[in-house]
N, C-alpha and C positions, 0 to 999 in steps of 0.2 A: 504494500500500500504506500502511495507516495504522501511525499507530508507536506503540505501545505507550508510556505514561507509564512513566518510571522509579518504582520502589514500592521504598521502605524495606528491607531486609534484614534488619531487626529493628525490633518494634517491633508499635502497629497501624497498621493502614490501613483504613479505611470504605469501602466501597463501595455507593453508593447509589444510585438510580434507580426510574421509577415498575416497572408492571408488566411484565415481559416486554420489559424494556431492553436485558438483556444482562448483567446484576450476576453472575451466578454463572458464565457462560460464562466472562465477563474474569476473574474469582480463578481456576478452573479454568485458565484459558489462562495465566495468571502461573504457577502453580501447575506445570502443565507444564512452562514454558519453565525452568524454575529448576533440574532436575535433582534436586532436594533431596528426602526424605522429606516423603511430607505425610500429614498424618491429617485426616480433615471430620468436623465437627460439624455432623450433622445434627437438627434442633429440631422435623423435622415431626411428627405423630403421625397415621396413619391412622385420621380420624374414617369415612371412608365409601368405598366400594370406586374412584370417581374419585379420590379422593386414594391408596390404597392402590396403583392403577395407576402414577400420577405417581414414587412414593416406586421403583415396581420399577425404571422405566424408570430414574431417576437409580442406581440402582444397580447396574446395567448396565450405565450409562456411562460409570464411575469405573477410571481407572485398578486392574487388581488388586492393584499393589502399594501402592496408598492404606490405608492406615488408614481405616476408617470407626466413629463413636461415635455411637447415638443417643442423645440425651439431649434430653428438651424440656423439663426444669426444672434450675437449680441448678446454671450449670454451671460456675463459679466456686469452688463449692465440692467438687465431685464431681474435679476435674480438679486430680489432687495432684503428678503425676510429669510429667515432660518428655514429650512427647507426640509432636514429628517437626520437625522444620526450620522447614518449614511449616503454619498451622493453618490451617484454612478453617473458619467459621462461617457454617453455612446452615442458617436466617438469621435474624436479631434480628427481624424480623415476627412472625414464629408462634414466635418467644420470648415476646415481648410477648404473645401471642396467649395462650399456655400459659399464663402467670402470669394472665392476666385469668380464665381460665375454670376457672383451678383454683382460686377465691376464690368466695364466695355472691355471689348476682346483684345483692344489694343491700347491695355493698359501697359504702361511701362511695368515692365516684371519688376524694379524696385519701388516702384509706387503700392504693386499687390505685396510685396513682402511689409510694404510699414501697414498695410491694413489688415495681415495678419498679424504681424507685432500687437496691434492695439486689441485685436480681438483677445487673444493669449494672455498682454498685460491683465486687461480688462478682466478673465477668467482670474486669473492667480490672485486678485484683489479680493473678487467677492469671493472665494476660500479664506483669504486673509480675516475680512471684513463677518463672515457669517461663523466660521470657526464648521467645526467637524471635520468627519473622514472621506475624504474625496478620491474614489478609485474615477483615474482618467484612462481610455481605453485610445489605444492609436497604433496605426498601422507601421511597421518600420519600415522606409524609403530607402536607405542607406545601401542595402545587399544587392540592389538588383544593378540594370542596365542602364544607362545615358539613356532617356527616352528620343524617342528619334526628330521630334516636332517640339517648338519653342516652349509652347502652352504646357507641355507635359513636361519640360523643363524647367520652367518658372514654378508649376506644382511642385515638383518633388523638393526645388529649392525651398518652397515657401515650408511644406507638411517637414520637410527635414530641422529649418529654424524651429520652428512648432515645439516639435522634440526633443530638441536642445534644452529651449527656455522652458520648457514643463519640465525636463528632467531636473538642469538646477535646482528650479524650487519643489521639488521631490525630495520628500525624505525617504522614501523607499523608490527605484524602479526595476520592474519586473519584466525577463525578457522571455517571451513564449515562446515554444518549439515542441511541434506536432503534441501539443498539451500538456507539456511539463515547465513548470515556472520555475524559471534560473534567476536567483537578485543577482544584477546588478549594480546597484547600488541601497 
């Protein structure tokens, strides 16, 4: 039986990993075993009806006495009052994602990197600001390929800052592989 890493009680903690690691299972499985109030912040938006499926199923399978918040933009700023024990953000990918696509296409890729900055800032504040335990879930960008097109360049730059400046202010980050959580930090 594998053992679960010890995670902060307060505080953030990162959780990262590539696609279909296991990121969200593990916050969810912490999330459970803690007994506590949790509320999720979910960032996805149903652009097309495979994701609209995806979005039910995870809805489905949340505890009912979860809180659940959609919000795909600004959630830093949107998120004024104490919220549950535990937060769950899922997940700083299709955060990233939101902010890139809610800008014109021909944004300067360092103009989309300061309005991800501000989002992130923005994020780290209200954990600051409302106190608790904040499992953040994010894909890592770092392992793969140069993407071949700007846009997917300017992304991976931006979701890679992301993960930087979330890890600092992590006092735990946790890295997934095919569902085994190695800390990091």
């Amino acid at each position: 039986m594998m053992m679960t890493p010890e995670i902060p009680t307060n505080g953030l903690t990162l959780i990262l990993g590539g696609a279909r690691s296991g990121k969200s299972s593990f916050a969810e499985q912490v999330a459970r075993e803690s007994g506590k109030t949790v509320t999720l912040i979910a960032t996805a938006t149903a652009g097309d009806e495979e994701m609209a499926e995806r979005i039910r199923k995870h809805r489905a399978s949340r505890p009912a006495e979860w809180q659940t918040l959609e919000l795909p933009l600004n959630l830093g700023r949107k998120l004024v009052i104490p919220l549950a024990e535990i937060v769950i953000v899922d997940c700083i990918t299709l955060l990233v994602t939101n902010v890139l696509l809610s800008l014109p296409e021909d944004m300067p890729g360092e103009t989309v990197l300061q309005k991800v900055q501000v989002e992130i800032d923005e994020l780290i504040a209200a954990q600051a600001r409302l106190g608790g335990q904040w499992l953040l879930v994010s894909n890592e960008v770092g392992l793969g390929l140069v993407p071949p097109y700007p846009l997917g360049r300017v992304y991976r730059d931006a979701l890679g800052w992301a993960n930087q400046a979330l890890a600092r202010a992590a006092g735990r980050v946790i890295f997934m592989v095919a569902g085994i959580p190695m800390v990091i930090k």
